[in-house]
N, C-alpha and C positions, 0 to 999 in steps of 0.2 A: 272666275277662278283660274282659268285657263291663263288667261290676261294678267294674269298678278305674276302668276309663276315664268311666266316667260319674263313679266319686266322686273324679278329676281336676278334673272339672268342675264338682262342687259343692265341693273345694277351691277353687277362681279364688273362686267365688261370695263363700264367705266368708271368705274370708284377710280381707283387709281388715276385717272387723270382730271377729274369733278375736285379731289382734294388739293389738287395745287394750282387751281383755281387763282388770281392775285383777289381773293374777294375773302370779306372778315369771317373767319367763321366758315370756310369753304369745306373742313371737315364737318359740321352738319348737314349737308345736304345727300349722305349716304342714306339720312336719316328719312329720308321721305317715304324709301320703299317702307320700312315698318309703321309708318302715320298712314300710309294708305293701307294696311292688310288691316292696322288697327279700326282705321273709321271704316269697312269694307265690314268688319266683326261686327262695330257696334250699330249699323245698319242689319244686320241681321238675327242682331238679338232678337226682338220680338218672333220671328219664325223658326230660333232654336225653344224659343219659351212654348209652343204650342207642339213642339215635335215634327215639324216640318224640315223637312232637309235638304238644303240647297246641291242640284247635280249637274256636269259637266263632263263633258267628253271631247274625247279628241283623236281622229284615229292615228295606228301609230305603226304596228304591221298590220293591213287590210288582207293580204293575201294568207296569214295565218289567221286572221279575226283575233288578233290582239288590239284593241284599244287603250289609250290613257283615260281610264275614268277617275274622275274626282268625285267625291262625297262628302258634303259640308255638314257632318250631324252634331249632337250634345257633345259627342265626345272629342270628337276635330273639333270642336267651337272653344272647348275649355284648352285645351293644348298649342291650340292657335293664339289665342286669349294670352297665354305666356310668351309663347314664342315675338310676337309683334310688340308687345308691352317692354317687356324684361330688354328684348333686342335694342327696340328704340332709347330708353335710357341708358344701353350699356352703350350706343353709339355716341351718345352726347356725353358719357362720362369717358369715352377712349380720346375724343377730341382736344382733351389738356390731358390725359392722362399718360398718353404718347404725343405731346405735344412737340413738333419737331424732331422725329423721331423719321429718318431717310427712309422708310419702309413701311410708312404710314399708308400709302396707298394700295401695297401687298396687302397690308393687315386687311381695311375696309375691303376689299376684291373678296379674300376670304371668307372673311362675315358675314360677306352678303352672300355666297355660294352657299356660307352653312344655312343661312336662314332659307332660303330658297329651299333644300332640301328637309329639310326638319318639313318645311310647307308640305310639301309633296310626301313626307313621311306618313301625317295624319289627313291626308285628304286620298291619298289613292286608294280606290275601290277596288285594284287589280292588282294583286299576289304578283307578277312581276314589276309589274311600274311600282308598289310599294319598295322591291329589293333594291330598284335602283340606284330610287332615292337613298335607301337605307345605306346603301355603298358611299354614295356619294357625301352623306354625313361622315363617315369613315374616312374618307380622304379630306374634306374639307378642314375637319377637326384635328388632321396630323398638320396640317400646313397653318393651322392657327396653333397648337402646342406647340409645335419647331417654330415657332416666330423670329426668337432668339437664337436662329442658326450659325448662329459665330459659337457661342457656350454649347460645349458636351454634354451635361447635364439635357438640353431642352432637345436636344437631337436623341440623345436617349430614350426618353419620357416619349417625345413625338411616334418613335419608332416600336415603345413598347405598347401605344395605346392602337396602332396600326397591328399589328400581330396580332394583339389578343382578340381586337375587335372584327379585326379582316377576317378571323380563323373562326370566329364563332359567325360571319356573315353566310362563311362559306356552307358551314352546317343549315343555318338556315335556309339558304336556296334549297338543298337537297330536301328538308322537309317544306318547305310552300310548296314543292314540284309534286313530292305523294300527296297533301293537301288537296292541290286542284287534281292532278288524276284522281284520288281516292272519291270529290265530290266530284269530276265531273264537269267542274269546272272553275275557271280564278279568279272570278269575281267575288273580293271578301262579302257583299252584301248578302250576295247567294248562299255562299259557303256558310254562313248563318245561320240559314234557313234549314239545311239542312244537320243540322247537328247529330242528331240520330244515327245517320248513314254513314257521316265520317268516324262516330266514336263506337262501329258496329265492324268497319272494316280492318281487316288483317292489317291492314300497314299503320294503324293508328300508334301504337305504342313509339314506332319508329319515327313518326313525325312527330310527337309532343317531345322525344327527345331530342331530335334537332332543331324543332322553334327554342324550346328552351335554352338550350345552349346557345344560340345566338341572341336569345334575351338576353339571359343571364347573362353574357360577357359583356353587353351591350350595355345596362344597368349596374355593372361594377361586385355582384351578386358571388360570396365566397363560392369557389376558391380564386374566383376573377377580380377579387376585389383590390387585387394591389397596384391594378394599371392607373388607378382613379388618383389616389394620393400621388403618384409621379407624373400625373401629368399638371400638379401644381406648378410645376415649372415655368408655364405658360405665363403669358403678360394675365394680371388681375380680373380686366375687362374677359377673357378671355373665361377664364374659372368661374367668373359670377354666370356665364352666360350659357356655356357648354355644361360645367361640372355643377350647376344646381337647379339650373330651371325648365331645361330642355334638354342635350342629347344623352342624357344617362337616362332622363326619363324615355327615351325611346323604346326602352325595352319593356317597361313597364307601361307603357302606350299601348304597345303590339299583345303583348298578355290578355292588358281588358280586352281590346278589337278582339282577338279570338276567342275571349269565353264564351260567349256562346254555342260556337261551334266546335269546341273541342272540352270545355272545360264539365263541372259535374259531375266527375269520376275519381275512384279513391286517386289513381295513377296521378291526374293532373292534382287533385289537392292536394297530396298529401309530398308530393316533389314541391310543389311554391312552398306551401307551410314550411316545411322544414331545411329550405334552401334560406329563405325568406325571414325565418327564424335565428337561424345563426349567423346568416348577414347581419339584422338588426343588433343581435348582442355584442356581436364580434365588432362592429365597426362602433359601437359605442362605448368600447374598453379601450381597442384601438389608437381610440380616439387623447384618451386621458394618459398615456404615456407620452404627448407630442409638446413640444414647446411652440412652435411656427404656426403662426395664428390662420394661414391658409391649409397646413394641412392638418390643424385641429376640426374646419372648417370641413377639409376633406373627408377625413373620417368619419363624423356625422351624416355627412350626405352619404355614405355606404351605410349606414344602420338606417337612415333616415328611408333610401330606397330598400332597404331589407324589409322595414315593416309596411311599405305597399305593397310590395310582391306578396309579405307574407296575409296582410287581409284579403289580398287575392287569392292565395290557396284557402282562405275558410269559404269564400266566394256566397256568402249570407247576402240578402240584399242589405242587413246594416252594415254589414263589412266590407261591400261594395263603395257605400256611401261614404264610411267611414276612408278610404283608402281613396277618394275623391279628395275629402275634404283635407287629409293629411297634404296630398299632394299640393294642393294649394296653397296651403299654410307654408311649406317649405319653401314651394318659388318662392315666397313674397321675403320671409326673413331671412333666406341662405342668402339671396340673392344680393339683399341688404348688406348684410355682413361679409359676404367678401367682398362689396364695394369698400365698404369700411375698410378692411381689411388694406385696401390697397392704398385707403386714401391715409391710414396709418403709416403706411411703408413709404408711400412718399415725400411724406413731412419729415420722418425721422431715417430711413433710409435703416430699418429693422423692423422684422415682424417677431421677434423672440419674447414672449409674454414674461419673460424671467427680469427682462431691461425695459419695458413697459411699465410708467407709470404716470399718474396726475397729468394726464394728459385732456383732463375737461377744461382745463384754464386755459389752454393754448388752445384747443380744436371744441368749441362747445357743440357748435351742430353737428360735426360727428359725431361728437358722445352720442346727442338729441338723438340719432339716428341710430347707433346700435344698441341705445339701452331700447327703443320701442320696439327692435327686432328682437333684441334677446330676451324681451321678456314674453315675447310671442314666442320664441324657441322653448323659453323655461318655461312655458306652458300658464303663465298669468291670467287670470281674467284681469278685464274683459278682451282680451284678443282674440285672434282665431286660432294659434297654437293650442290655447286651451279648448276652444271646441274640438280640437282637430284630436289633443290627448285623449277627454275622455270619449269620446267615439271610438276611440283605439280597445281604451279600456273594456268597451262595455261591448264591442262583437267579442275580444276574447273572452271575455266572462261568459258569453254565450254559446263559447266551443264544447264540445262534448267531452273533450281534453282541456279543461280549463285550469282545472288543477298545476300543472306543470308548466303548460302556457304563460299563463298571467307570471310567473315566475320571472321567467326571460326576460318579459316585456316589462317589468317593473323595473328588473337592474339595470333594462337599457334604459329607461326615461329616466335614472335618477343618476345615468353616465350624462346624460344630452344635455338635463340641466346643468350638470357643475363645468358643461363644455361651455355652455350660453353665457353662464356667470363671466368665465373666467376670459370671454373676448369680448363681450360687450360691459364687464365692470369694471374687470381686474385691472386692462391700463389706461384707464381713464379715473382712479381715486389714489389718492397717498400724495406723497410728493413729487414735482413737477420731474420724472431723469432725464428728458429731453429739451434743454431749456432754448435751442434753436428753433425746437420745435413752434407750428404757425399752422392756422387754419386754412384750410386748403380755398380754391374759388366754388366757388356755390356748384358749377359743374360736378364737381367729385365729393361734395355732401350734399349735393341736394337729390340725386336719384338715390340713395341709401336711405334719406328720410323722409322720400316718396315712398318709396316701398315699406318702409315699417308704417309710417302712416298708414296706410295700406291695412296692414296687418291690423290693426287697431278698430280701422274704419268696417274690414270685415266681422272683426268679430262683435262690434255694436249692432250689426245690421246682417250676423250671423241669419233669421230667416228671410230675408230677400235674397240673400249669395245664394244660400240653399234653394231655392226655386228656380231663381236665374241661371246660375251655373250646375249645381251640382245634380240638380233633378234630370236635364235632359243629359250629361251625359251618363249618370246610372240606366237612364232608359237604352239606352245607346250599348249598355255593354250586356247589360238581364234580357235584353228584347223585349220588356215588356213595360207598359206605362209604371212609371214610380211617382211615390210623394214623399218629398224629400221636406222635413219638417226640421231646420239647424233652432237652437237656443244657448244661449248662455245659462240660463237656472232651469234645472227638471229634478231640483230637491236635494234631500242628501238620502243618496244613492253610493252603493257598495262603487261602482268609478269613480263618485264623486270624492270617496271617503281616499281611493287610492291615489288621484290623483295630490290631494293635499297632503297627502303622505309621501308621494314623489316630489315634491316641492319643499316639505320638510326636512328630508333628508336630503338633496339636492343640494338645501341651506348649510344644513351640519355640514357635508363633507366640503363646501366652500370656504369654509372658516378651518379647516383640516385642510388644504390643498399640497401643502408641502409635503407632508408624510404620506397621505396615497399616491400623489404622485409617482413619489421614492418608490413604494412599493409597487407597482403597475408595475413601473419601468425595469426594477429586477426582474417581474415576474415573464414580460414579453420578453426580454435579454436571452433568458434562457431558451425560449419558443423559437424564435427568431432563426437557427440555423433551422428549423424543420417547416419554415412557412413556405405558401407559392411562391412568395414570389426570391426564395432561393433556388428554390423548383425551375422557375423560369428563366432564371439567367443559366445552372448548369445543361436547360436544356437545351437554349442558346448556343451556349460553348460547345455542347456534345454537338450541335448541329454544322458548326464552324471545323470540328476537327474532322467530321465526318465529309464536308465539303471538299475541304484540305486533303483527305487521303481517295475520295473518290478522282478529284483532279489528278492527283499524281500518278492515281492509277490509268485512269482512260485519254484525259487530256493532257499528255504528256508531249506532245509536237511530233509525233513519229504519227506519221500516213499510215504505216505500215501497223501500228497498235490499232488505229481506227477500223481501218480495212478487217481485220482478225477479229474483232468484239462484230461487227456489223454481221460477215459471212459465221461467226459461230450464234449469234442471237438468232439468228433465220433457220441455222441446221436445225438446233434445237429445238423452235414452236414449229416449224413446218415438217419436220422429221414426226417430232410427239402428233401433231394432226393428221400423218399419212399412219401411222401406228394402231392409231386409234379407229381407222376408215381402213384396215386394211381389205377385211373381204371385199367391199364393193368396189376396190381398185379393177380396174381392169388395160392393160396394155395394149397397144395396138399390135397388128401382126405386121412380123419384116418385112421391109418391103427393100429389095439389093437396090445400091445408089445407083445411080446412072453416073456415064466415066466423068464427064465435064464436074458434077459436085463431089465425088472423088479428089479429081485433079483441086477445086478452091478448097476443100477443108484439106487438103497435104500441104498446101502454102499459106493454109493459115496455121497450122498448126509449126508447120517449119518457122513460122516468124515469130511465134510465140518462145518456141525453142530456143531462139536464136537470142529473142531477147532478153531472156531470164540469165543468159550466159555471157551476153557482151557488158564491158565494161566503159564503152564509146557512147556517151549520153547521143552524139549525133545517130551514131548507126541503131540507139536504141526509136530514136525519134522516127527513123524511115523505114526501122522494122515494125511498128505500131501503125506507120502510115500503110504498109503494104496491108497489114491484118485488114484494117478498116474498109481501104479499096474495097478489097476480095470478099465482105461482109456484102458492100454495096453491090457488086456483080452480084451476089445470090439473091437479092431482092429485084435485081433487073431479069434474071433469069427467072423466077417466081413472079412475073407480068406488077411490077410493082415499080414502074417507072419514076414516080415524085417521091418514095421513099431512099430511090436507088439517088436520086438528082441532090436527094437531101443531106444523105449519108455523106456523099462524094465532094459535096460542100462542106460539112462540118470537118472534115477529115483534115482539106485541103486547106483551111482557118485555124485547127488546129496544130496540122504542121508547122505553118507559119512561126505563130505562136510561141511554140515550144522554140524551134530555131533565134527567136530574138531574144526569147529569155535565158536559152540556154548558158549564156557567156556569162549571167550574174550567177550563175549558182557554184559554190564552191567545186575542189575537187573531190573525184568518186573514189568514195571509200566505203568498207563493206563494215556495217556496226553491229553483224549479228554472226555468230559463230556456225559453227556444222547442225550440232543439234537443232538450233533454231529455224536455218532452213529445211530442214526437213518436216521441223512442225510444220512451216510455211507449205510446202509442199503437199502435205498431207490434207490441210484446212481448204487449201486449193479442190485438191481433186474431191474433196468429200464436198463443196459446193458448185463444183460442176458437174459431178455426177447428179446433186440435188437437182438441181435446174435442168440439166436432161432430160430426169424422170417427169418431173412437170411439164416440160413440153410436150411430153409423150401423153400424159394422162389427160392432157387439153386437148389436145387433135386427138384423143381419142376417143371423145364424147361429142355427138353431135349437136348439133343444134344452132336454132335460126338468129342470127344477128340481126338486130333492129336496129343498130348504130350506120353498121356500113351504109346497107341502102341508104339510109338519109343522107348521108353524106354526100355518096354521089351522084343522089339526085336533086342535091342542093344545092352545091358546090359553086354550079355554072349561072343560074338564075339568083340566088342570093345573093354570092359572094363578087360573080363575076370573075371567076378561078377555077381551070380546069387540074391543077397542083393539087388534089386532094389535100394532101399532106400540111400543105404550105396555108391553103386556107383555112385548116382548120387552127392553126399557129396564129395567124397574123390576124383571122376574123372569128371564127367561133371562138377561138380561146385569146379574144387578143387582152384584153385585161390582163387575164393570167401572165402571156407574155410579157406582157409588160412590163409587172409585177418581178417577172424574172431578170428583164432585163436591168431594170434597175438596181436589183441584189447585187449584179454583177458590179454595175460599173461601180456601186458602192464600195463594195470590195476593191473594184481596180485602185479606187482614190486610195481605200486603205491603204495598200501595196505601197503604191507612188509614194504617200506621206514614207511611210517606213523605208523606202529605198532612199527618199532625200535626207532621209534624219541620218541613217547611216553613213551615206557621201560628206554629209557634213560633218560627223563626228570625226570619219578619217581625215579631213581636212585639217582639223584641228591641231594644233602646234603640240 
């Protein structure tokens, strides 16, 4: 497992240079990393089939006892199972689909990062290494939406599915972290185990609301549900891949993986139920106001993942299975249909169902391919769609709130169907309106009519799927052994009766499609200024103007504004914390200077004097030099000889300094009036007064330094350096140094660039 996931990652590495290849077909060969996860799968089917779970480790911090553990159970087997499948044809359908397309090898690089991480999504065993991964879908998936980084639109879309999802990851780290402190510890397997403990402890409510909220946005799950339709933007390959079969299911991944140890309680129920709920209805209505056959396509997979989430919150073991089995049903004909969808668009170069027609004489194996998907969507026997409905059916019936329930979930199934009709019928019957229109190459209809085949094939052989796939991973999310029993006929039964009444009506309003349309579309029109995602562009714009006036106010190029915010943020929390601790202050007792630091604080102070009043950058330059000397004598005076060597050094570098740059900087002019230096003045003495009193309160508390000694008695034997000072710079902390140094000279090129750009502009005629 370990082995796979690393050579994911030397796939990214060189896709980009494997695809230009001078060999036929050299875009296939990204393709091997998913034939190997896939034959790596179907090797381990028989020991997901008995409950046996394949484990791996890898350490990763040892000196915190963090490890990378992987876990291969029912539920990674089924999730993987899509990832590797669905990946491998969406590889072979991107190979003509961006065929000759300059950026083809960015693309596959991508691909392969997301699949990599999606890998490591369902296989890690540890609450951090899961977020990583979890992150890294999150960026993998902005850089496969922005593909099309020249178009504003897809830079948009890219940037909106990064925020919502970034922001809801963010939440999520903060609840894994109470998660493993609350159990103890961050291994998901554990954390399982103890369900009890974590759904007993004080901080539980506060973590189910930050997993969820990083579900939820992760999953597309209202009121997050509007980043999903934008980020249709994306090349095709790209939406069949992320937005149906895997990384929207990540959230609903991460859900089952926790029920165990958190779920069971009205809190967590009854938050999925009714999150999960109005997803399913909302993106099924959504859905029927859209003409663009991808984000009709979109909309459905947000109702689609609304009713996983939501037979996760009834959390039944039939609603378990039930929400298994949908999921699978979805990969196979979303996945289908927005290949179609693409392979639509690129024959006719429009996906607008309104200019869509008879388009089975020119494209027959597409049609082939999304009438076997769609009627797996529309819910037909014999497919899986239709096991997949009435299991929908019959855990809601089984709610204690069924009444109201079943409600919702009928109007969304009879939105889904007239969604299924209206892309895999609608332009493919009537007359031909694309008469250039041509069947595409076997590549881009033949994974579309693999996978509805698919669909087909599961639901003839509905109980073998159910034992093979769906049994171990229900066991995987209930913790306890399940018998997972799928059929096509169990009688006529109150879902069976609903179901053909959802396909009945499905029918009618397909043959009405124009006038509900009409009506949807007024009815959203109105909605429309009050949705999220108005919401999140003004919050956006408030975020931009708020950027804009914080800039103006603090980073305005004045030294002297910076200086003022820095010395009043300090008065303020170090003043409010001496306030707060006053009685235990205690001062030390005077003690009269001796003459000699008498005589250095009168010439530091006279030079300070001196230079707040000259108006000679030179003479300001050597009265700042004299301050720093006369700092350095009081450290030579106070037996602190390599601090004194150090000073006397930095002083004498930075004199330099200053003298060679002094001749670029314009002439001195005074930019702040009377009033203002006095504020200046006042900001001054009120933060050297501050830092007095703390030196004071510091010498006057005793106690044993563990630092120094070491130092100096290591100095000489470690370092080879009797410079205290110097070796702790250039050897204890030489990293850091380093680190420092390189800020600088960063900056120095800055400078240089900006001075030459200048000299050459003056140059300029």
């Amino acid at each position: 497992m370990v082995g796979l996931l690393f050579s994911g990652l030397a796939a990214t590495l060189i896709a980009p240079f494997i695809v230009r290849l001078p060999v036929r077909r050299a875009a296939w060969l990204p393709g091997i990393f998913p034939a190997a996860i896939f034959a790596y799968l179907l090797f381990s089917l028989p020991a997901m089939h008995t409950s046996r779970e394949r484990i791996a480790s890898l350490a990763w911090v040892p000196s915190l006892e963090v490890d990378l553990t992987f876990r291969l159970d029912g539920l990674g087997f089924l999730f993987s199972l899509l990832i590797a499948l669905i990946g491998l044809l969406v590889v072979l359908y991107a190979s003509d689909y961006l065929q000759g397309h300059p950026q083809l090898g960015r693309f596959y690089a991508a691909l392969m990062l997301f699949m990599t991480a999606m890998l490591g999504v369902v296989w890690s065993d540890h609450l951090l290494g899961l977020f990583v991964f979890w992150e890294l879908t999150s960026i993998s998936s902005y850089l496969l939406i922005g593909f099309n980084h020249e178009e504003e639109s897809s830079r948009k879309a890219a940037l909106q599915a990064l925020l919502v999802t970034g922001g809801g990851g963010l939440a999520l780290l903060a609840g894994l972290v109470l998660l493993g402190l609350s159990g103890g510890t961050f291994a998901l397997s554990t954390l399982n185990l103890r369900g009890e403990v974590l759904r007993a402890s004080p901080a539980y409510p506060l973590a189910v609301g930050l997993i969820l909220l990083g579900a939820l946005t992760k999953s597309a799950q209202f009121p997050f549900h509007f980043w999903l339709p934008g980020a249709m933007a994306a090349p095709t390959p790209v939406s069949a891949y992320l937005h149906s079969a895997t990384m929207v299911k990540a959230g609903v991944y991460l859900l089952a993986r926790l029920n165990p140890a958190l779920g069971g309680t009205p809190l967590w129920n009854t938050l999925l139920v009714c999150f999960g709920l109005i997803t399913l209805a909302g993106g099924a209505f959504l859905a029927l106001s859209q003409h663009d056959l991808k984000r009709l396509l979109a909309y459905t997979t947000v109702g689609a993942l609304g009713g996983m989430v939501f037979l996760l919150g009834i959390g039944t073991p039939l609603a378990v299975k039930a929400a298994l089995t949908f999921l699978l049903a979805h990969a196979l004909y979303k996945g289908a249909l927005f290949l179609v969808a693409g392979g639509i668009d690129h024959a006719t170069h429009t996906r607008d169902i309104r200019s869509l027609s008879g388009l089975a004489r020119a494209m027959p194996w597409t049609a082939s391919g999304a009438l076997l998907a769609g009627a797996s969507m529309f819910g037909l026997p014999p497919t899986f769609g239709f096991v997949a409905k009435e299991l929908l059916y019959e855990s809601t019936l089984a709610h204690p709130a069924a009444g109201w329930l079943i409600l919702f979930v009928f109007l969304a199934m009879i939105g889904m169907g007239l969604v299924s009709a209206w892309v895999a019928i609608r332009p493919f019957l009537g007359p031909l309106s694309f008469h250039h229109a041509h069947e595409n190459s076997w590549l881009l209809w033949g994974p579309p009519l693999l996978l509805g085949s698919l669909g087909i094939l599961a639901g003839w052989q509905a109980t073998a799927v159910g034992e093979l796939l769906i049994q171990p991973a229900a066991t995987a999310i209930l913790g306890e052994a399940q018998k997972v029993k799928l059929s096509l006929w169990h009688g006529i039964t109150p879902y069976f009766l609903l179901s053909l009444a959802t396909m009945a009506l499905a029918a009618m309003a397909y043959l009405w499609s124009k006038p509900v349309q009409k009506s949807i579309e007024r009815f959203f029109a109105h909605l429309a200024p009050l949705g999220p995602e108005r919401g999140y562009r003004r919050a956006m714009n408030g975020l931009i103007h708020l950027a804009n006036f914080q800039t103006n106010l603090w980073q305005n190029g004045y030294l002297r504004v910076y200086i003022l915010f820095i010395i009043l943020t300090t008065l303020a929390l170090a003043t409010g914390a001496l306030l707060f601790n006053a009685q235990g202050l205690h001062l030390p007792a005077f003690t009269p200077p001796r003459f000699y630091e008498v005589l250095l604080i009168g010439i530091i102070l006279a030079g300070v004097g001196a230079v707040v009043r000259t108006t000679s950058r030179l003479a300001t330059i050597a009265l700042l030099g004299t301050v720093g000397l006369s700092i350095s004598l009081i450290y030579l005076l106070y037996s602190a000889p390599d601090l004194a060597i150090v000073q006397f050094a930095v002083e004498t570098l930075t004199v330099i300094l200053f003298v060679l740059v002094i001749y670029r900087l314009p002439k001195f002019t005074r930019i702040q009036g009377q009033p203002a230096r006095w504020f200046d003045l006042f900001v001054a003495l009120a933060g050297g007064t501050l830092m007095t009193l703390l030196v004071l309160l510091v010498t006057s508390e005793t106690f044993v330094s563990l630092v120094s000694p070491y130092f100096n008695a290591s100095s000489l034997p470690l370092a080879k350096g009797r410079n205290v000072v110097n070796v702790i710079l250039v050897d204890f902390r030489g990293f850091d140094t380093l680190g420092e140094i390189t800020v600088l000279s960063l900056a120095a090129i800055g400078v240089f660039a900006l001075l030459r750009l200048v000299s050459q502009d003056r140059k300029k005629p």
